[in-house]
Each structure stands twice: as structure tokens, then as C-alpha cells.
C-alpha positions as CSV (number, residue, x, y, z in Angstrom):
1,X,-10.0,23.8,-38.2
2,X,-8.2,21.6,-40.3
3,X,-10.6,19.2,-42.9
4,X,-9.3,16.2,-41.2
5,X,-10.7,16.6,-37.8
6,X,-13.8,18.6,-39.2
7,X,-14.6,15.4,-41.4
8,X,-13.6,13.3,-38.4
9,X,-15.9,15.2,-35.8
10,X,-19.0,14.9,-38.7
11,X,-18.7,11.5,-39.3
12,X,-18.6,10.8,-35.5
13,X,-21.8,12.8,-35.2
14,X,-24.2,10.7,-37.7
15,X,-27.8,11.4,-38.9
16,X,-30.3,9.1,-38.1
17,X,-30.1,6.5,-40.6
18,X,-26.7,5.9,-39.7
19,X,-27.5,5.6,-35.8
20,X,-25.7,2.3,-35.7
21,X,-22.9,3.7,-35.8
22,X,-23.5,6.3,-33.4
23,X,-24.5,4.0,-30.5
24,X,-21.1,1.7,-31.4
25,X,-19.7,4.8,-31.0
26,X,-21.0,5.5,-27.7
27,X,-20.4,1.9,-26.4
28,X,-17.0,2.1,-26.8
29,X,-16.8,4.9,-25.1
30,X,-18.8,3.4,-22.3
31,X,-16.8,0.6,-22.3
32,X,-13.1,2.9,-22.2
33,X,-14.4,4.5,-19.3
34,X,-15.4,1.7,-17.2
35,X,-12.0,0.2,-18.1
36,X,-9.9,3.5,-17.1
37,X,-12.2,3.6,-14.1
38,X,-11.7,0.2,-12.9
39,X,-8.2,0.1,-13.8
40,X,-7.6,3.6,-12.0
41,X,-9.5,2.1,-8.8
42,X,-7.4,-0.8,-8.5
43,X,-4.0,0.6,-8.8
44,X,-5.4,3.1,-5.9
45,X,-6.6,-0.3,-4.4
46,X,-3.2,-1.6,-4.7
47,X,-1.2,1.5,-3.3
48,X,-3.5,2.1,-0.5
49,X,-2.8,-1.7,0.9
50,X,1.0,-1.4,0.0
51,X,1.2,2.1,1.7
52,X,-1.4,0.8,5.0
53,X,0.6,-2.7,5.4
54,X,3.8,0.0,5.7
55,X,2.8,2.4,7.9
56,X,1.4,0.1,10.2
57,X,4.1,-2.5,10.2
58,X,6.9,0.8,11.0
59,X,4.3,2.3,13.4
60,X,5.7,-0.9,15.9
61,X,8.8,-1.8,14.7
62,X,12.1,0.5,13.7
63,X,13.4,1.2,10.4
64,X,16.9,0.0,10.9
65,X,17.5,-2.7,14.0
66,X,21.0,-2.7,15.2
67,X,22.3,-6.1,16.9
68,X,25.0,-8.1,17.7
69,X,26.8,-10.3,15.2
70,X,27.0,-13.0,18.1
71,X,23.3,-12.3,19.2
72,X,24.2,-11.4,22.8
73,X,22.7,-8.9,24.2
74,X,24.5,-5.2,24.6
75,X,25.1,-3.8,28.0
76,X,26.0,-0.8,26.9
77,X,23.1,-0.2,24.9
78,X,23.2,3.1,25.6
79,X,26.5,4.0,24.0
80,X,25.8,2.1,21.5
81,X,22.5,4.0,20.8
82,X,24.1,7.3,21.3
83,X,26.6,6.9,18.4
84,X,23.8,5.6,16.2
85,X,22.0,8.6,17.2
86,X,25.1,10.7,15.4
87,X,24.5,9.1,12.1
88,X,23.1,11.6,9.6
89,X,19.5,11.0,9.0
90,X,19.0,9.0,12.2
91,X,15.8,10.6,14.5
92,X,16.1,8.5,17.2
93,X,18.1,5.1,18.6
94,X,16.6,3.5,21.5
95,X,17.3,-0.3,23.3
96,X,14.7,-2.4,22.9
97,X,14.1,-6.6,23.8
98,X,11.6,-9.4,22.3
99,X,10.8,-12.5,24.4
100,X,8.2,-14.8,24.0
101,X,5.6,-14.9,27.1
102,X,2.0,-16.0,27.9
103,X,0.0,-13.8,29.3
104,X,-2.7,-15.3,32.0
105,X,-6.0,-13.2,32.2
106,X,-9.7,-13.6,33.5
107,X,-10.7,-15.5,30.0
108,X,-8.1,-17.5,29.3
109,X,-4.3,-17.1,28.3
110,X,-3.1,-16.2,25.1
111,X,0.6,-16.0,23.5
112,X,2.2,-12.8,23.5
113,X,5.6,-11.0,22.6
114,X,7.2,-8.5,25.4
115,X,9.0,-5.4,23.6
116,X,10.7,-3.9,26.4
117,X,11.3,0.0,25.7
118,X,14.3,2.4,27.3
119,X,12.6,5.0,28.8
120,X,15.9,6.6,29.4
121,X,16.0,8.4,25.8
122,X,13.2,11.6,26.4
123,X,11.2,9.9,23.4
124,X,9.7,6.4,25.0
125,X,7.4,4.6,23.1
126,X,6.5,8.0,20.6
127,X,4.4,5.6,18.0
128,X,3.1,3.7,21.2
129,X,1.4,7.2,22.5
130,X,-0.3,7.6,19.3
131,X,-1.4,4.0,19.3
132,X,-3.5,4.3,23.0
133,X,-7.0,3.7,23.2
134,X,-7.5,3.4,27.2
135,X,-5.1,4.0,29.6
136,X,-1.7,5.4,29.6
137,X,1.5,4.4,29.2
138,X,3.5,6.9,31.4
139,X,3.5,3.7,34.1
140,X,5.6,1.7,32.6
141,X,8.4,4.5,32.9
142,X,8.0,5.3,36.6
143,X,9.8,2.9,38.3
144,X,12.1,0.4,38.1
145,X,10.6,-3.2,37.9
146,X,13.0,-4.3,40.9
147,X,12.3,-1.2,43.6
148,X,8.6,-1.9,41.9
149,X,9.1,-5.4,43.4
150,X,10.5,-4.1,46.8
151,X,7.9,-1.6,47.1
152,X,5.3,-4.5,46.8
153,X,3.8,-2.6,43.2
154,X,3.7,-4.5,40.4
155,X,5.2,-3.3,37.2
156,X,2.6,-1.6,34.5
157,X,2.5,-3.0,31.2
158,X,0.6,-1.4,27.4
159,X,-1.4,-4.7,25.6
160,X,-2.9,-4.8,22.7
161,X,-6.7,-4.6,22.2
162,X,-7.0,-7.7,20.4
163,X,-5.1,-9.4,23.4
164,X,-6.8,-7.4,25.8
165,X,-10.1,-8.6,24.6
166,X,-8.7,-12.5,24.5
167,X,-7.8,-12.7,27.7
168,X,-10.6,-10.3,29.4
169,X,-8.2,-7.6,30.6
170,X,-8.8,-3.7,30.8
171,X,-7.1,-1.1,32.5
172,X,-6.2,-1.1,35.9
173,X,-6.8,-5.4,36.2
174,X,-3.7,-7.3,37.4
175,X,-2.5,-9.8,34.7
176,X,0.3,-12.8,34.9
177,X,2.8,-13.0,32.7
178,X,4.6,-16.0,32.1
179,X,8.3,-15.7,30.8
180,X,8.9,-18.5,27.5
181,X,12.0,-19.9,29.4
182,X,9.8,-21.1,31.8
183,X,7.8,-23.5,29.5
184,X,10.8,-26.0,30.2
185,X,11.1,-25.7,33.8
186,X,9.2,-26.7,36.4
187,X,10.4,-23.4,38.5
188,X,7.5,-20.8,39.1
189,X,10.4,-17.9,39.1
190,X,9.5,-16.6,36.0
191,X,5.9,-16.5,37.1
192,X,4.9,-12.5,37.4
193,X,2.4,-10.5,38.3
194,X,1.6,-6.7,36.5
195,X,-1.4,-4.4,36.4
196,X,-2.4,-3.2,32.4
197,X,-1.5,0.6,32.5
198,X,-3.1,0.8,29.1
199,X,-4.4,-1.0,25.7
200,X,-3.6,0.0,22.6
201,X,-4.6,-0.4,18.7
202,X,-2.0,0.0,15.8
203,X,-4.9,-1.4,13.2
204,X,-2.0,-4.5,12.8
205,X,-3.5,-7.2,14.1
206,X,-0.4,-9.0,14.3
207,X,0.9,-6.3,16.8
208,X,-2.6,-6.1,18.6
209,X,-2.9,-9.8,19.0
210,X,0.3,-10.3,20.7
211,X,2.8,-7.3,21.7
212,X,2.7,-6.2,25.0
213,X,5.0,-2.9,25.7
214,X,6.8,-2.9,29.7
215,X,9.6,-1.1,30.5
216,X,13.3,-2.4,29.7
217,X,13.8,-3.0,33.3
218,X,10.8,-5.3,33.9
219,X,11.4,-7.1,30.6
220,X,14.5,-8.0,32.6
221,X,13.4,-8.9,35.5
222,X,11.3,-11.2,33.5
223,X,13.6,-12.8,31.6
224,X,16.4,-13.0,34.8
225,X,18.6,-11.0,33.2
226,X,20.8,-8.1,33.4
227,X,19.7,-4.6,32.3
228,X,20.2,-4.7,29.0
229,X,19.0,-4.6,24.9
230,X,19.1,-6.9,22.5
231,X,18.7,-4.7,19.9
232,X,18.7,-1.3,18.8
233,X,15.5,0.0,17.1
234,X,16.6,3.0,15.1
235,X,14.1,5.4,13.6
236,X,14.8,7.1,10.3
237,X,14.0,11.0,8.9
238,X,13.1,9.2,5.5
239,X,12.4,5.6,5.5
240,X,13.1,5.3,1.5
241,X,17.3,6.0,2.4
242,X,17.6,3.2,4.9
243,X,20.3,1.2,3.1
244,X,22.2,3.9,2.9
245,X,22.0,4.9,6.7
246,X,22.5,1.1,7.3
247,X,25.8,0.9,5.5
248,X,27.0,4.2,8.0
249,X,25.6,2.8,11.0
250,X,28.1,-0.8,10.2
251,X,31.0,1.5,9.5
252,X,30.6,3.4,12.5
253,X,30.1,0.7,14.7
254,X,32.5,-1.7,13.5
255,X,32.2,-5.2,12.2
256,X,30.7,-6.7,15.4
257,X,27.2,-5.5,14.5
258,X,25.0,-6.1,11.9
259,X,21.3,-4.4,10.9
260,X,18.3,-5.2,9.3
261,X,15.8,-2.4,7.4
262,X,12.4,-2.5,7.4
263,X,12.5,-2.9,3.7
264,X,14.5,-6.6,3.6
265,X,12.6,-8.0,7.1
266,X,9.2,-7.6,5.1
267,X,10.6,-8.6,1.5
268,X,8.5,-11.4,0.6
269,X,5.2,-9.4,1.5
270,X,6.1,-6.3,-0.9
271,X,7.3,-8.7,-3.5
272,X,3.6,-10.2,-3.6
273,X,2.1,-6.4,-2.9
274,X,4.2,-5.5,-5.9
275,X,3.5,-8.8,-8.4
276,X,-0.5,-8.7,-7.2
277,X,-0.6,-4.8,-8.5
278,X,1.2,-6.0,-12.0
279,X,-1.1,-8.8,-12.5
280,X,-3.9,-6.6,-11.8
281,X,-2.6,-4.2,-14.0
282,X,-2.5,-6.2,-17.1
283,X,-5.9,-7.9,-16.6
284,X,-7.6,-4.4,-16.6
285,X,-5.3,-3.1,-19.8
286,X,-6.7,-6.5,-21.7
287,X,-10.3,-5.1,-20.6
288,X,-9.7,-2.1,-22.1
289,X,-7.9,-3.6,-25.1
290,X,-11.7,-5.1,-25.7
291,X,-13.0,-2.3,-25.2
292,X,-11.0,-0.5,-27.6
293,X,-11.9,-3.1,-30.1
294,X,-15.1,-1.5,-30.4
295,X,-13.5,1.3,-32.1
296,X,-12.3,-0.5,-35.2
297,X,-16.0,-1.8,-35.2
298,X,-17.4,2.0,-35.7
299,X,-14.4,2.6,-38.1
300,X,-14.6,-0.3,-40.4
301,X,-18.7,0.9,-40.5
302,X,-17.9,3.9,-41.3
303,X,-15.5,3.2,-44.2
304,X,-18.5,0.9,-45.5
305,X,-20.4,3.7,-45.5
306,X,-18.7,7.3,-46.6
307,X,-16.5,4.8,-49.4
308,X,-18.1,7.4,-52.1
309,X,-16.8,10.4,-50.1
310,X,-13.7,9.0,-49.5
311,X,-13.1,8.5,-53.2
312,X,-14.4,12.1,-54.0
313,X,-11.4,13.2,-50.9
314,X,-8.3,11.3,-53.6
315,X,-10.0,13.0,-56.6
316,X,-10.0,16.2,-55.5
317,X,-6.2,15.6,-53.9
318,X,-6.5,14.5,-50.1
319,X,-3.4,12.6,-49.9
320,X,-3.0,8.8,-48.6
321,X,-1.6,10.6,-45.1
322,X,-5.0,12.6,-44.8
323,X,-7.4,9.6,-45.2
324,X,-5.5,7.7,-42.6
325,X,-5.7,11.1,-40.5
326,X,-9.5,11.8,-40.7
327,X,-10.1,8.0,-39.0
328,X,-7.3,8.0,-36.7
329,X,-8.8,11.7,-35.2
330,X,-12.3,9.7,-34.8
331,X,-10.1,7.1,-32.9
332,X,-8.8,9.1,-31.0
333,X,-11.8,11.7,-30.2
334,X,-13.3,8.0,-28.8
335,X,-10.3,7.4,-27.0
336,X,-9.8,10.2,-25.3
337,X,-13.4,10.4,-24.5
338,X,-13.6,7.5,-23.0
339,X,-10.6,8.4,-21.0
340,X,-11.7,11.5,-20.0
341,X,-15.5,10.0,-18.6
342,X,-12.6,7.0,-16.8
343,X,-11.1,9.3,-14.9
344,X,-13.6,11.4,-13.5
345,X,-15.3,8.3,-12.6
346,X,-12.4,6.7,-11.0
347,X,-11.9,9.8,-9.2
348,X,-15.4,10.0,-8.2
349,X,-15.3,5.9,-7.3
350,X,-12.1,6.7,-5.2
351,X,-13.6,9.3,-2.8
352,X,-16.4,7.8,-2.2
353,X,-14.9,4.6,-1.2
354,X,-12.6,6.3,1.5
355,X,-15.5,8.3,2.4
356,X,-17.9,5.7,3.5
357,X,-14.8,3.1,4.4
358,X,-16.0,0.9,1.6
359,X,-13.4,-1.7,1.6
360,X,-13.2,-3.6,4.6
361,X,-11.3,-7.1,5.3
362,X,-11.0,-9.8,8.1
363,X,-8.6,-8.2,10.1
364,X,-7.2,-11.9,11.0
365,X,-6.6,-12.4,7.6
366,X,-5.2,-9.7,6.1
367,X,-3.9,-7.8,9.1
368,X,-5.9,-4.9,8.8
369,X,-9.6,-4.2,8.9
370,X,-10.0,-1.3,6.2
371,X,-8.3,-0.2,3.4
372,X,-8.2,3.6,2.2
373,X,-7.4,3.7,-1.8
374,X,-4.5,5.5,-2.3
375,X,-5.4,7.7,-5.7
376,X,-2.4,9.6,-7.1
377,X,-1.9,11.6,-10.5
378,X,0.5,9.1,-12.0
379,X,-2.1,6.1,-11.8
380,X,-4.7,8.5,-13.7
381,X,-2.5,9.4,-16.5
382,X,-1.4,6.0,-16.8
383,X,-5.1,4.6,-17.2
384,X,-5.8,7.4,-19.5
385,X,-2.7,6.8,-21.9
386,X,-3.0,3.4,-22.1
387,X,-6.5,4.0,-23.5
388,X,-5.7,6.1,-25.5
389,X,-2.7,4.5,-27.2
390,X,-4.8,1.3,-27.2
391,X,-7.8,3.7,-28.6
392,X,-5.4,4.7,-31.4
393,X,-4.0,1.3,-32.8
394,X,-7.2,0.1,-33.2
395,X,-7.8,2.6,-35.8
396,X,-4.9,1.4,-37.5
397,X,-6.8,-1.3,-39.6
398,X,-9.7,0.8,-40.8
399,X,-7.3,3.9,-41.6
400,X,-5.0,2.3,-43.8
401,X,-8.4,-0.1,-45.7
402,X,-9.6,3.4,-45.7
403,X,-6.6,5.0,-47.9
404,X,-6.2,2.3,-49.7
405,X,-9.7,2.9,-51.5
406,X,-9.3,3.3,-55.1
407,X,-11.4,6.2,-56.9
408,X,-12.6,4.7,-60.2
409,X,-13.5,1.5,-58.8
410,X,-15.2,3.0,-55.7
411,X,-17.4,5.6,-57.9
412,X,-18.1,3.4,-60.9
413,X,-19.3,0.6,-58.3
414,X,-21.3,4.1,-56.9
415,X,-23.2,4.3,-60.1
């Protein structure tokens, strides 16, 4: 073992009359680790949010939506969707609609959004599936909405279960639906009647409080329209290479259509998920920084106190380079220490938060009602190395009053 780090680990281990130093020791390791710790929990706070607010938002809306320059809608959807479809990295292209609505139950009415869904591509409504709770959606892919309408059967539609509990609707009750275009006339042909096939919960309140899923020919109907999408919702094999599949999509389809990724539709929220995380960030590292601090306290002590043996080190030839070394070591022994204990319990913090569901928000608020923290191996080191580095440059002080101890004056003083 070289004498640096020997010397270093002895003076870190002191006797009992120099137990003052041992316990500043030991606070600043305490107080590294609960900075790691807490710094390591909420970047893990951070991603998990980030990561939730994503997969729920692209659990009901596409990755890449295809439309018209002009807005119109496309009657050939279809072909539209089946040379999106031949894009490379493109899943699935399906025609889709949004109109406003109102939906009239047993408790009351409530606003609402209709997402009709083609049920003509062999994969309808995949993420709406997953999403059920009660009830299935399988109805609203039956039948047409007008040979529903001849046949005296009324159309089945998917709600959410925040909307579903609004307007005191389950499965199997008859609901109206009132069409947007008919808030400004006085005509009651927009006026329908459907029966709720099923509810279901993305954990988005936004979607639950408002979407209601019907087929593309009922969302029609509604609206008095033709048979046809406004949109193309295009689902991607990787979500991160979406500009890139957006830019083939516009060269394949010509200038007349225009798309918009997931990523710029829901720019301003990541922007604030991303600035929030930095913030956050820095706040923690200047906790630590404090923490850290400590260190140069233990140093400076110890400096005070092994001055003699430090002289005796230059007489009997430890260079300037070795002095510095022995009190950077014991900086860094603390640092990494402290890191070490920061981890494990930021680690340990982590699981058990996802494990008993620990963070919870107003769903009405914040859009979801629990978030899972998101722990990954670059967030560790990064907690650990800035405590260390910070760990380190605190020692820089004591090191260098530490070499720059002269002999004579330090052993004469001595005696």
C-alpha cells in the first residue's frame, strides 16, 4: 500500500482524543449520502413523470397524424393510409375523426370528444383494447351506423371512466350524444341516441374525462357527413425516429399533406418536464456542495493537528505532490463513501416507492394519479460523480495549506 493512502486511511480513523474529527468525518458522509440519495430519487422522480405523461399521451393519440394541407377531410382515406402503411418503420395507418359533442346521461351532461376509428384495417382500436375496464369494444365494429339506424339498433360507443362516472353511464345504458354543430341550430338532427358497449381507463385524465371511441361510420352519421377521415393516425416501430418517418411520409404523399409528431404536438409540456428536471438538478448538487463542505472542515482539523508529522513527512523527503496526496485520498475516501451509502439508499428509496405506489397526485391536476420513479444506471453514476468530484475540490484548500507547511518553523514552534 502506498504511504499516502496508509497515512490517509490512519488519519481518517482517529483515537479518541481526536473524536472530533471522526464524527465531522462521519457527518459528511451522512450528509453526501442523503444528497446522492435525494438527488438520485428525483432524477428517477423526473423520468418516471416524463416517461408516464409519454406513454399515456401515445397510448390515445398516434405518433405521426397525417392531414390535409386544406383541412378537408380525405375520402380516400384508405389509399391514403395504405401508402403510409409502405413507409419504412410505419406499424400501422388507420383513418381517424375528432368532433366536439356533449354527451347526455342519467346525471347530467358533460363535454366530450368523438374519435371515430376504421375498423376496416384488422388492427381497430389495438391501444383501446388494452385500455377496457368493463365492456367491450367489438360493438362498435359490427355494423354500420346507417343499417344500425335501419335496423332500429343504436350504434355502440367506448367512454371514458371519468366521463362514465360524470354522467352516470355503465355498460349496456343508452346515452345521447349531441353533435357540436348542433349548439347553433335549433334543428334536433344531430340529436342521437347509442348504447355504451364499454368504458375504459388510459390513467390520462384528459382522455378519460372526455374521449369517447364509435366507429368511423357513426362518427359520420353524427356529424352528417360522408364516410370519411380527417386524419390519418400513423403508429411508429420506434417513436424516437418520427421526424425522419415524417419527412418520408410528405415525400411520398406529395405536397398536399402535411403531419404532426407526437414529439412537436406536446412541445411545451416536455420543455417544462425537461427545464423542472434541470432545476431540480442543480438545487440537489448545491445540497451536496454543502455537504461536501464538511470535508474541508475535517481536513483543515486535521492539518491543525498532525502539523508536527507533516513536518517530519518534508524532512525525511515526502515531496510537496505527496502531502497534497495523503489529504486529497481522505477526501476522497469521504467522497466516495458517502457516494457509495447515496446510492444504495436511493436505490433502496426507489423500490420502495414503486412498491407501495408512494407518489400519488390529483389526477385532475396533473393528469395522472400515480407516478412510478423511473431509476436508471446513468442517474446513479451521475449523483455519485458529482459527489465525488465535489468531495475532491473541497480538499483542495487543506491539501495545498497542508504542503505548504514549513519544517523548521513547524518543529521549532513543536518544541
Amino acid at each position: 500500500m502506498p504511504y499516502e493512502l496508509f497515512l490517509a486511511l490512519r488519519y481518517l480513523r482517529s483515537r479518541q482524543k481526536r473524536r472530533f474529527v471522526r464524527v465531522t468525518a462521519l457527518i459528511a458522509v451522512v450528509g453526501i449520502a442523503v444528497g446522492v440519495a435525494a438527488l438520485i430519487v428525483a432524477l428517477s422522480l423526473a423520468h418516471g413523470f416524463r416517461d408516464e405523461m409519454r406513454d399515456k399521451i401515445l397510448r390515445g393519440s398516434a405518433h405521426l397524424t397525417v392531414m390535409r394541407n386544406d383541412g378537408q377531410s380525405m375520402p380516400d382515406f384508405r389509399d391514403v393510409a395504405a401508402r403510409i402503411a409502405q413507409v419504412e418503420g410505419v406499424v400501422i395507418a388507420t383513418g381517424t375523426t375528432y368532433d366536439g359533442a356533449v354527451v347526455v346521461g342519467p346525471k347530467g351532461s358533460a363535454y366530450a370528444v368523438l374519435r371515430g376509428i376504421d375498423g376496416g384495417t384488422g388492427q381497430p382500436g389495438a391501444d383501446l383494447v388494452q385500455s377496457l375496464i368493463a365492456g367491450s369494444a367489438i360493438p362498435l365494429f359490427e355494423r354500420e351506423a346507417s343499417s344500425g339506424e335501419a335496423n332500429n339498433q343504436r350504434p355502440g360507443v367506448v367512454l371514458g371512466a371519468e366521463l362514465a362516472t360524470r354522467t352516470g353511464l355503465q355498460v349496456g345504458d343508452a346515452a345521447e350524444i349531441i353533435s357540436a354543430t348542433s349548439a347553433v341550430s335549433s334543428s334536433n338532427s344531430n340529436r342521437r341516441l347509442v348504447r355504451v358497449a364499454g368504458i375504459f381507463r388510459s390513467g390520462l385524465f384528459e382522455y378519460d374525462s372526455t374521449w369517447v371511441y364509435l366507429s368511423l361510420e357513426s362518427a359520420a352519421a353524427f356529424a352528417r357527413g360522408e364516410h370519411a377521415a380527417s386524419v390519418i393516425s400513423v403508429q411508429l416501430r420506434n417513436i424516437y425516429d418520427v421526424k425522419s418517418a415524417a419527412a418520408k411520409v410528405r415525400e411520398r404523399l406529395g405536397p398536399s399533406y402535411t403531419t404532426l409528431d407526437w414529439q412537436e404536438a406536446n412541445r411545451p409540456l416536455f420543455t417544462a418536464l425537461a427545464l423542472e428536471r434541470r432545476i431540480g438538478a442543480v438545487i440537489i448538487a448545491l445540497i451536496i456542495l454543502v455537504a461536501a463542505l464538511n470535508i474541508s472542515t475535517t481536513l483543515i482539523l486535521i492539518v491543525m493537528q498532525r502539523g508536527r508529522d507533516i513536518a517530519i513527512l518534508n524532512t525525511l523527503g515526502a515531496t510537496r505532490r505527496s502531502i497534497m496526496s495523503i489529504f486529497v485520498m481522505q477526501g476522497a475516501i469521504v467522497g466516495v463513501a458517502g457516494a457509495v451509502a447515496g446510492v444504495a439508499l436511493g436505490v433502496i428509496t426507489v423500490l420502495f416507492a414503486n412498491r407501495y405506489h408512494l407518489i400519488s397526485l390529483p389526477a385532475d391536476v396533473y393528469s395522472i394519479s400515480n407516478v412510478p420513479l423511473s431509476l436508471n444506471f446513468r442517474d446513479a453514476a451521475l449523483a455519485a460523480g458529482v459527489a465525488i468530484v465535489l468531495s475532491i475540490l473541497s480538499t483542495l484548500y487543506p491539501a495545498r495549506a497542508a504542503a505548504g507547511i514549513r519544517p523548521a518553523e513547524m518543529l521549532r514552534d513543536a518544541n
